[in-house]
N, C-alpha and C positions, 0 to 999 in steps of 0.2 A: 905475681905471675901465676901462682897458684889459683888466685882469687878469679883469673881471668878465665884460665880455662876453665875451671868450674865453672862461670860463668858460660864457658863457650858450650859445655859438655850441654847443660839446662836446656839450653837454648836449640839444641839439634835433638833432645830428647822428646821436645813436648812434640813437634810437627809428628815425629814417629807414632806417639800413641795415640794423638788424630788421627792417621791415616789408617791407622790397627781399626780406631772404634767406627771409620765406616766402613771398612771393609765389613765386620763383623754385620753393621748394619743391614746392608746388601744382601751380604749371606742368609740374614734372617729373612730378610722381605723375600729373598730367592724361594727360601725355603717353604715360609707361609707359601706364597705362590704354586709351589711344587704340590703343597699337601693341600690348596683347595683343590687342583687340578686334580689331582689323584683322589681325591674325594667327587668331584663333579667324575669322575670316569667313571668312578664306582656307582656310581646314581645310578647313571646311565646303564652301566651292564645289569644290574639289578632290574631297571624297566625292560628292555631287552629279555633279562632272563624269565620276568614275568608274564610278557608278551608271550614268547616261548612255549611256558606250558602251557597261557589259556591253549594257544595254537593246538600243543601236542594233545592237549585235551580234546579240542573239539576234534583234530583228527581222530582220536581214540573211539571218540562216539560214534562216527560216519562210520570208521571198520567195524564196529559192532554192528549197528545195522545194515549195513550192507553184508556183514558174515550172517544175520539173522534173515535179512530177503534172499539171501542163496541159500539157507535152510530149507528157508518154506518153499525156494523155488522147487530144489532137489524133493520133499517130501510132496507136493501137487504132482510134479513129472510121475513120482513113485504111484501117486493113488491113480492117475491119467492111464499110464501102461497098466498097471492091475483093473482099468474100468475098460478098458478097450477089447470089442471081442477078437475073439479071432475067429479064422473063416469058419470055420467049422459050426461057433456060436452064430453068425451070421446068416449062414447054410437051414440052421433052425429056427432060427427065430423068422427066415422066406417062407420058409414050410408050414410056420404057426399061422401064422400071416393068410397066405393062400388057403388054407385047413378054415379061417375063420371071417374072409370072405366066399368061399362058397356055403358056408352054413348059413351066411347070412341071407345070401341071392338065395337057398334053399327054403329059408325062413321067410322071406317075401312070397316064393312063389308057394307055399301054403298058406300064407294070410290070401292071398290073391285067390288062389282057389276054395278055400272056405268062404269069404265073402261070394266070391260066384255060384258055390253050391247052396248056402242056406236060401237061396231064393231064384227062383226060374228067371232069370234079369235079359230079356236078348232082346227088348225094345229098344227105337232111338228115334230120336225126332227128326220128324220130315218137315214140316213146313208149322206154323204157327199161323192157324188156318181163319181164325175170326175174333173180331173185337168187339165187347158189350162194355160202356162203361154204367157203373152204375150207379153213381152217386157221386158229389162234392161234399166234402169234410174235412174239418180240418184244414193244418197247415200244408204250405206247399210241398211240406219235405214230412215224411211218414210211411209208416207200414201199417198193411193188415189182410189178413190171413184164414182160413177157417182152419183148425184141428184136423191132422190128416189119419187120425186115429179111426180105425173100425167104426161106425154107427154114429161118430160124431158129427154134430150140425153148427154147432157155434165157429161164432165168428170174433174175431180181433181186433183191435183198431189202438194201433199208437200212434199218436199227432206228434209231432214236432223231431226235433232232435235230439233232446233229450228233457227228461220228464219221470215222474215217478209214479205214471196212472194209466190204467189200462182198461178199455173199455172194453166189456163181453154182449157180446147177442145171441141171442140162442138159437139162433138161425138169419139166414142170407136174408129172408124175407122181413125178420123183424129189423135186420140192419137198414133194411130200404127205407121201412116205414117208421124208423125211431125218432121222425122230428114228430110224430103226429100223436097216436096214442102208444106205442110198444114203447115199456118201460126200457133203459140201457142197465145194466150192472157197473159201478165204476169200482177197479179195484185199485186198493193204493199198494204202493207194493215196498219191500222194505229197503229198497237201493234205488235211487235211483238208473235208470236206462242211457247208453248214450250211442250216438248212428241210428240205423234202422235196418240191422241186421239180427231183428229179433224174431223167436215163433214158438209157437203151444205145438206141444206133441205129447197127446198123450194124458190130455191136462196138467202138463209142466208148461210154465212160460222158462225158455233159455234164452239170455240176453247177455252181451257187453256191460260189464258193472261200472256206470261213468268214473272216471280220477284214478281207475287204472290201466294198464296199457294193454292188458290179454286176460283177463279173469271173465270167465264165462260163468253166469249162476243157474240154477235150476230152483225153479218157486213152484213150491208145490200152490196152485189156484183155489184148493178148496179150503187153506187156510191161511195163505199167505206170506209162509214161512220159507228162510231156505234150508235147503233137501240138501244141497250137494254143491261145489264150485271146482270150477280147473283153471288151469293155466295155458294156455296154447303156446306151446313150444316157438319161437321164434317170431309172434305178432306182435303188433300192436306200434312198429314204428315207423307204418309206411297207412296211408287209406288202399285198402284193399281195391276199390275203384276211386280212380280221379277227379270223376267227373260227379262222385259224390265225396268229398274229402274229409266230413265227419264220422262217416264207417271205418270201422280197423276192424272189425269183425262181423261176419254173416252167415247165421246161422242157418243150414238147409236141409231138407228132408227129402226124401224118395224113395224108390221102393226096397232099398238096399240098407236105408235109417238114418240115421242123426249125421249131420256133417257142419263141420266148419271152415269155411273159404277165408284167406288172408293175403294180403301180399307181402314178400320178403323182400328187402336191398339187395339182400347175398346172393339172389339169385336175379338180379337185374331187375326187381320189380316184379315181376312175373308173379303170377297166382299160384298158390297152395291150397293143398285139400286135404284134409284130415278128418278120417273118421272115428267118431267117438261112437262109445258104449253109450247109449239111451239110459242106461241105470245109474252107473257109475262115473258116466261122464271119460272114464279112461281114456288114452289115447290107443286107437286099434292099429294105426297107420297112419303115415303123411306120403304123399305125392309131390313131389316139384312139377309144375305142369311149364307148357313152352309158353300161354297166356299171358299177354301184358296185361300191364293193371292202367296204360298208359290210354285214355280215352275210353275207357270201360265205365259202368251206367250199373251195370248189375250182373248176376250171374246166377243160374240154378243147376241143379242138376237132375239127368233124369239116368236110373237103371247103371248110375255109378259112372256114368259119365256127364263129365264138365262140362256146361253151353255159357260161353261170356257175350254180353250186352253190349255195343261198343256205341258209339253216336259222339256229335261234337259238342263243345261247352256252350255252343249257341243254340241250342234244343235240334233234332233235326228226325229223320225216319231211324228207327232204330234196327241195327243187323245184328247177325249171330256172325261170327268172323274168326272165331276158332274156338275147338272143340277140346278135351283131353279123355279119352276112354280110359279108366283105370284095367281094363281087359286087356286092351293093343286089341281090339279087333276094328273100329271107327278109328280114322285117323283125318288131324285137320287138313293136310293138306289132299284130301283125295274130297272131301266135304265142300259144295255149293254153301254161299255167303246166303243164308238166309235171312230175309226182309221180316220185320214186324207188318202189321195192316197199315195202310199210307195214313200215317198221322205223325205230324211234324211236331217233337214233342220231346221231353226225358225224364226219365222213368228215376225216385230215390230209394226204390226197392221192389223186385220181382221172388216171388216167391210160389214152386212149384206142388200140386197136391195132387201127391199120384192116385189118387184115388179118382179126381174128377178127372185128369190130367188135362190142369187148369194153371195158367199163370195169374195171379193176383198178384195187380200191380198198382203200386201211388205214382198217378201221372200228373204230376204237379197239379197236386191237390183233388183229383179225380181219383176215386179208386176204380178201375178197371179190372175186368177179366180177358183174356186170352183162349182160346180153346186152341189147343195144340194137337195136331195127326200124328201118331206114329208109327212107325212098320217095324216088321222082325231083323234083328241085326244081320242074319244069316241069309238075308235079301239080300244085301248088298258091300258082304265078307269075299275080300279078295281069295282066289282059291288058289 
């Protein structure tokens, strides 16, 4: 009996500590289970918390630069109110202002009136009274001239549009007679020339230096050399006339001296006048004149006032069509359109010599003369 229970006792022991060892089991895999999960959370908050700072980082950066662009804001505003005047600055600087445009209209009207005093100037052109031509030469497009200087008699002659040679004659007579026995002078010169807004004054050739847009040279003729160069204040990017589009400068003379015609954009095209010092080439003055440049041929001047050339690109009678007096005593609009002599034709340079008071002009390929009439300004000054 004993043997049995023992037997029985065994027998309800073992199932027990089966069910012990899977519990135990369970427990374990619970467990593992638990501490991967608890490991995978922690991963997780660890990427989260690294996310985090990048974030808190870059926020850190933006509040810095944007605390540094309200710096510089706050310090711009600061130097803005310290640049800003106030009225009373304001009040002064209308005062300097007005103080420094009447000095200047003051300064005009003594350039104005010295230019009118050094020389008795009260002529102006009445009609352009006869035409001689005198010769064929040369190219269709040219200038030539005689020296408007005291005593002198030579004459001028540039062919083409541009070129580096100039021909002298020692007079009008041997220019007639130069194909037959009167010897020619050629002189080469050290630039070449471009347009036909060139002239001897003085025995100085002043010309447009070609491949630049406003340099004007002064060549001393008895030895070739240059003397002197300018700049003409705002040419060279427009043709002074149209209707010859290789001129951007022209240079002219009268009884008042050395000038240079150009046209500006800034002023609508419209002709400009400036007069230079004969020695130094200086600028003395510029004029804005009301002149287009728009179907214009040529232009000269007599006694300091402007006469422009107008005609159409089809050759035709040439007129004078507006005037600009540097005095205000002639004005264009009170001025009759006067006609050239009926010759249907255009003119690639006119150039005035107050001494004959003569137009010499290159009329496609003809060198021509003009004789022009003038009367006293004070003939016909509004009173």
């Amino acid at each position: 009996m004993n043997g049995r229970l023992l037997s029985m006792g065994c027998a309800s022991y073992f199932p027990l500590v089966h069910a012990s060892s899977e519990r135990m089991n369970q427990c374990e895999q619970k467990t593992v289970g638990v501490t991967q999960k608890t490991y995978d959370l922690s991963s997780e908050i660890r990427g989260y918390l690294s996310t985090l700072n990048v974030v808190r980082s870059e926020v850190q950066s933006e509040m810095d630069s944007v605390s540094a662009r309200v710096d510089r804001v706050e310090r711009e505003l600061e130097y803005l109110e310290n640049k800003i005047p106030t009225q009373t600055d304001i009040e002064m600087e209308e005062a300097l202002l007005e103080q420094q445009i009447k000095a200047a209209e003051l300064d005009l009207l003594k350039k104005k009136a010295k230019i009118k005093v050094e020389k008795d100037c009260s002529i102006g052109l009445s009609q352009i009274k006869s035409l001689k031509i005198v010769k064929k030469a040369g190219d269709t497009y040219g200038s030539w001239f005689k020296d408007p200087s005291q005593g002198s008699t030579k004459v001028y002659l540039l062919s083409g549009i541009s070129n580096n040679t100039l021909l002298e004659y020692d007079s009008l007579h041997s220019f007639i007679e130069s194909n037959t026995t009167t010897p020619v002078k050629v002189l080469q010169l050290p630039f070449p020339w471009i347009g036909t807004g060139q002239l001897v004054y003085n025995g100085f050739l002043y010309y447009h230096k070609a491949d630049t847009p406003n340099q004007i040279l002064k060549v001393d003729l008895l030895n070739g050399t240059v003397v002197d160069s300018t700049l003409v204040p705002g040419a060279g990017r427009l043709p002074v006339y149209s209707l010859n589009p290789n001129t951007y400068l022209d240079v002219a003379v009268d009884e008042l001296g050395l000038w240079v015609i150009h046209a500006d954009p800034e002023y609508g095209g419209n002709l400009v006048i400036t007069k230079l010092d004969k020695g130094s080439l200086a600028v003395e003055y510029t004029w804005d004149t009301k002149c287009r440049s728009r179907d214009a041929e040529g232009a000269f001047l007599i006694c300091g006032t402007l006469y422009v050339v107008y005609n159409t690109r089809y050759g035709g009678r040439s007129t004078i069509q507006c005037l600009y007096d540097i005095h205000d005593i002639i004005h264009s609009d009170e001025s009759p359109v006067m006609f050239f002599p009926k010759r249907y034709t255009s003119h690639s340079s006119i150039h005035y010599h107050p001494g004959d008071k003569q137009l010499y002009a290159w009329d496609d390929g003809y060198q021509t003369i003009y004789k022009v009439e003038t009367h006293r300004n004070d003939q016909v000054t509004k009173e």
